[in-house]
Structure formats: C-alpha cells, structure tokens
N, C-alpha and C positions, 0 to 999 in steps of 0.2 A: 603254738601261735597259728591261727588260719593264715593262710594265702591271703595275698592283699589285691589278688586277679584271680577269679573260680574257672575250674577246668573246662566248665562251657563256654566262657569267654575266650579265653587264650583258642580251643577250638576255631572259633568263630573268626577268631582275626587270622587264625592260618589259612581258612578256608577263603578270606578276602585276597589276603595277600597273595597263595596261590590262582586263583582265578585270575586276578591283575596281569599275572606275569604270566600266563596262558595268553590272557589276550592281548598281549605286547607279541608276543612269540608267533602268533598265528596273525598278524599284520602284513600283506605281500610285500613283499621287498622287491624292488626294480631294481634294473642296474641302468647307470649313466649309458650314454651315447655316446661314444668318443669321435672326435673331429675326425672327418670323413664318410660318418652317414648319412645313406641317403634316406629320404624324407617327404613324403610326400605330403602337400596342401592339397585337399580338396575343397572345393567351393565355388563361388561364385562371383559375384564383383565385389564386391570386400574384399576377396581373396584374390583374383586377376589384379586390383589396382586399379579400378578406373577412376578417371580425373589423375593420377598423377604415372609417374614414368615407370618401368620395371623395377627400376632398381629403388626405388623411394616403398614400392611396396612389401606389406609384412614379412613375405616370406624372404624376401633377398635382403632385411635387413636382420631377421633373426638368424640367417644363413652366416653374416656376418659378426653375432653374436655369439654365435655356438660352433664354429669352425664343420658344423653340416652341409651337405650337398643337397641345399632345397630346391627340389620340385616344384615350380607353382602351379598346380594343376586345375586355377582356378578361370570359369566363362562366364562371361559378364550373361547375365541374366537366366542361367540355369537353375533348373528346380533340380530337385533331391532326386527326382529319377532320372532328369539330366545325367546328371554325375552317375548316377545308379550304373546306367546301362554303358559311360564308357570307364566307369574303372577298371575293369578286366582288363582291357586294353593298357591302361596306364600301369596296374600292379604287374604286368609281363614284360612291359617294357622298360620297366622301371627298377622292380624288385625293392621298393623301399622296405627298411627296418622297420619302418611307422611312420605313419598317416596321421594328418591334424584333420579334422572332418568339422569344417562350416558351413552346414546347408539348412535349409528352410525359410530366410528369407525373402526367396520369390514364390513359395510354395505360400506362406502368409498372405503375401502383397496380390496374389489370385485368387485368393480363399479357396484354394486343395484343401480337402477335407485333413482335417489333421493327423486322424487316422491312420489316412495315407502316407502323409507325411512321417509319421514313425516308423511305420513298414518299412517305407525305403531307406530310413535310417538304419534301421535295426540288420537290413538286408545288405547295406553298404559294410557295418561292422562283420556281418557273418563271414561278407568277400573276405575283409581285411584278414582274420583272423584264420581263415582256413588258407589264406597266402602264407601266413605265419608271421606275420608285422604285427606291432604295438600297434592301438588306436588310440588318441586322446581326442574326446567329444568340444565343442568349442560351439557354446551357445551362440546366437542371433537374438539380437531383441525383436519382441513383440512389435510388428507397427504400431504407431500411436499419435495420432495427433497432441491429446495433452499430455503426453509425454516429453512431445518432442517444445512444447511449449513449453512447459514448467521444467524442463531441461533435466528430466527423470525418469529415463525408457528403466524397461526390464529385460529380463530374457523370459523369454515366454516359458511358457509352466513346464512343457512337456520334456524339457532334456534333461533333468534327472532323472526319471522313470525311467528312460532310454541308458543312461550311462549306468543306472544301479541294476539294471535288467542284464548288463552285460559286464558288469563288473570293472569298469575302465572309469579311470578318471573326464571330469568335466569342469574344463573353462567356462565357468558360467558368465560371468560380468563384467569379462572384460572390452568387450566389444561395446555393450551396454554404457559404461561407464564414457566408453569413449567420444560416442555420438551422443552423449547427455550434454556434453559441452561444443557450444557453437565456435570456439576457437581452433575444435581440430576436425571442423568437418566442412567441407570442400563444397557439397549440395547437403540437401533436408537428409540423404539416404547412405552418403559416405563419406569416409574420412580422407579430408588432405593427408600432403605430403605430413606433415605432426602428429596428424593422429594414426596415421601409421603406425611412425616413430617407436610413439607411446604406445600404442596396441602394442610391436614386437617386445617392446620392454616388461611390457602385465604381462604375455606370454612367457618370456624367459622366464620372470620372476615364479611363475607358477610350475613351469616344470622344473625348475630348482627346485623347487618344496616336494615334489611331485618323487625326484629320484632320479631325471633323465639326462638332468643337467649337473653336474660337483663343479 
C-alpha cells in the first residue's frame, strides 16, 4: 500500500515546523521591573504635565501603577536636543534601569529638519544604552490641524525607523489616541488631568505586553 503522505511532503512540514520554533526561540525575552526601579521619563510638556499638578501627570501616576521610582525628567518646551545635551547629567544622577523617551514634538511645532530630529533620537538611545538601561521609544503625534479637527492625529512616520534601527520597543499611539479626543485634553496641545490618566493606563498596558511589567 503507498503512503497516504509522500516523503517530500512530511519533509516539508518538518522543515515549517522546525523554522516556527526557531523563530519562537530567537524572540528577546525581557524580564519584568520589579517595584523599586528607577526610571526615567524623558521629554517635554506631555511629559512635565503642563496644565495639570505633578502628581496628576503620566509619570507619578504610572509610578503609582508599577510600584517604580519615576523620574519625571520632562521641560516644558524642549526639543530632542534639549533633552539630548542634559541627559548625561540625568543618567549620572539618576542611574535609571530605563528611560521612556518622548521627544519631537517641539522639534515638529519649529519645523527642525526631521533629520535632525532622528539624530538626536537615535543619539539619546546610544547615551541610554552605553549607561546600560532599557529604552522604550513613545511616539508624539504629528501636528495637525485636521487632525486635530476630525479628532484623528497620528504619530508621525519616523519613530519606527528609529525604534527598528535600534531594536527597542515603540509606544506608538498612544499619545495619539489620547489628544484625538477633546474630553481628555486640557488645550489644542495637551492632555488634562484624564488624559493623563488614561495616557499612564495605554502605557502600563503596553509594557505589560511588552515583558517590563507581570
């Protein structure tokens, strides 16, 4: 009696099956943060909180969420080389495990060459990394007018390039999502006390999936 599967086939599915479980295997594994890392925020006014008090903003409510020591390392109206030239200062003083990194919004709102604006990103991860801390990338939407009208910003193009260039996860839409809705934004540019909230909550939820968070 023939075989009712030929021995290029059985072949063939070994050959699937094997590679599957190759590329299951070769997926980075992260390990959680356990309550008492520190952590640092970079950024700008999204990230300081303006319009609402310290403690209403992202980082001292995710700090609250994750039993971390967040940093909020964020100045209202800093561009990416802002942040660029005093993180040294902050990573020595600070020694965070890992850095949330949300810049390029004032670097948009001036029109800096975008270019530039990746350099300084890519040059902020380099700091991060020869400190020896995690980085996780956290988009900015695109300014927009009808965006911000039909109540449907993005995150602009260029922070996956940047995060797949350097191999670190990216918060892309969550910020996005959040200033899309006029209930949890305080001006045209930032979120109230709610959308904070909500912002720390998309964040949790993302580094849960992520591995940083069990």
């Amino acid at each position: 009696m023939r075989p009712f599967f030929s021995s290029s086939f059985i072949r063939l599915v070994a050959i699937l099956l094997a590679t599957a479980l190759l590329g299951a295997c070769s997926k980075a594994k992260v390990d959680a943060l356990p309550s008492g890392s520190v952590v640092l925020a970079l950024g700008d006014s999204l990230t300081a909180g303006k319009g609402v008090t310290p403690e209403e903003a992202w980082p001292s409510l995710l700090a609250k969420r994750t039993g971390w020591v967040m940093i909020n390392g964020g100045i209202s109206g800093d561009t990416s080389d802002d942040a660029m030239q005093r993180l040294p200062d902050l990573l020595d003083e600070h020694k965070p495990v890992m850095v949330l990194v949300m810049l390029g919004g004032n670097d948009m709102l001036r029109h800096i060459p975008e270019a530039k604006t990746i350099a300084n990103l890519e040059n902020i991860l380099d700091q991060i990394s020869k400190h020896g801390a995690k980085a996780v990338l956290l988009a900015t939407p695109r300014p927009s007018a009808a965006g911000a009208i039909f109540q449907n910003l993005s995150a602009a193009d260029f922070y996956p390039g940047v995060a797949e260039r350097h191999k670190l996860p990216l918060i892309k839409n969550a910020m996005a999502e959040v200033l899309s809705d006029p209930k949890m934004k305080g001006d045209p540019l930032h979120p109230n006390a709610a959308g904070h909230a909500l912002f720390a909550e998309k964040i949790r939820e993302e580094l849960n999936q992520i591995g940083y968070i069990r």
